[in-house]
N, C-alpha and C positions, 0 to 999 in steps of 0.2 A: 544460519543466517542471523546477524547479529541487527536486523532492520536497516542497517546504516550502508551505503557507500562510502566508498573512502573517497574523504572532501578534498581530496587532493587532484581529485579525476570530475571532482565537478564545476559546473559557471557558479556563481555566483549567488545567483538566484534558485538553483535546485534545492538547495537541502536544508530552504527554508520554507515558512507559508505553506503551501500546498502539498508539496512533499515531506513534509515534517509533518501533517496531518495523517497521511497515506502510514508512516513510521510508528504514530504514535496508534492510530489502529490496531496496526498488526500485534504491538506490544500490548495493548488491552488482551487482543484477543486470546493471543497465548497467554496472561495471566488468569483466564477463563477457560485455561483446557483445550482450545481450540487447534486445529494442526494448520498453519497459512503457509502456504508457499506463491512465492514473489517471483512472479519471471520478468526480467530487466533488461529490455534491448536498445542499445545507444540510436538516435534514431539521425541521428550525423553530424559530420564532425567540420569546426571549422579553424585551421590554425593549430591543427592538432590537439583542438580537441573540441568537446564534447556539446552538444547544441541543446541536446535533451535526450529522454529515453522514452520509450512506450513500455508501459509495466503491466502484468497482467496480476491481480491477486485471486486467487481461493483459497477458500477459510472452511475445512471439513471437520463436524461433529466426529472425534475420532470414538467415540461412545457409537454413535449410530450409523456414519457413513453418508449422513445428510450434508450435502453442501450450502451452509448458513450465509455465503459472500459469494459472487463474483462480478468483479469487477475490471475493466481494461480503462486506462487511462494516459495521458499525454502529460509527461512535465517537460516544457521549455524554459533557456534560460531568458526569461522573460518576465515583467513582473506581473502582477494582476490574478494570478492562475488562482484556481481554486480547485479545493477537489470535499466533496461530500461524506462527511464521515458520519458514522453509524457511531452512536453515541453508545457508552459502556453501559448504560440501561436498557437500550434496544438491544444491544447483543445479547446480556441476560434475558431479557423476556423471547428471544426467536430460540437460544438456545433450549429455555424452561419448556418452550409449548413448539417446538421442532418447525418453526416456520424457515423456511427458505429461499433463494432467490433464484 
């Protein structure tokens, strides 16, 4: 997984704001060692295409086996969204001292 969908299969509004925050996570995280897998489900379709998706992320300590993230979340083509990132300093310190979620 390269964090990206292909913006060819997206609205307009997905693969910026809140889901570019959802991307730029994941990439911290794996720059930390981190193993994240991203499950991506279109969650319907109008006009042949794409409305938004519900994505689930986990983010496992592959040193410990500890699960440092999980998260499920909604991006619609809509503006306004938001989505809550875990800054690259909280990752270091839950990963330093093994806290989880």
């Amino acid at each position: 997984m390269n964090g990206k969908l292909d913006g060819g299969d997206l609205p307009s509004n997905l693969n910026t704001g809140a889901y570019q925050k959802l991307e730029n996570e994941i990439a911290d995280r794996a720059d930390l060692g981190m193993e994240a897998t991203l499950d991506v489900r279109v969650a319907g379709y109008v006009d042949g295409r794409p409305t938004g998706f519900t994505v689930q992320l986990k983010v496992i300590d592959p040193d410990t086996g500890l699960r440092v993230r999980f998260k499920n979340d909604d991006f619609y083509n809509t503006s306004g969204q938001d989505f809550t990132r875990i800054t690259r300093l909280e990752m270091a310190r839950r990963i330093e001292h093994q806290v989880g979620e």
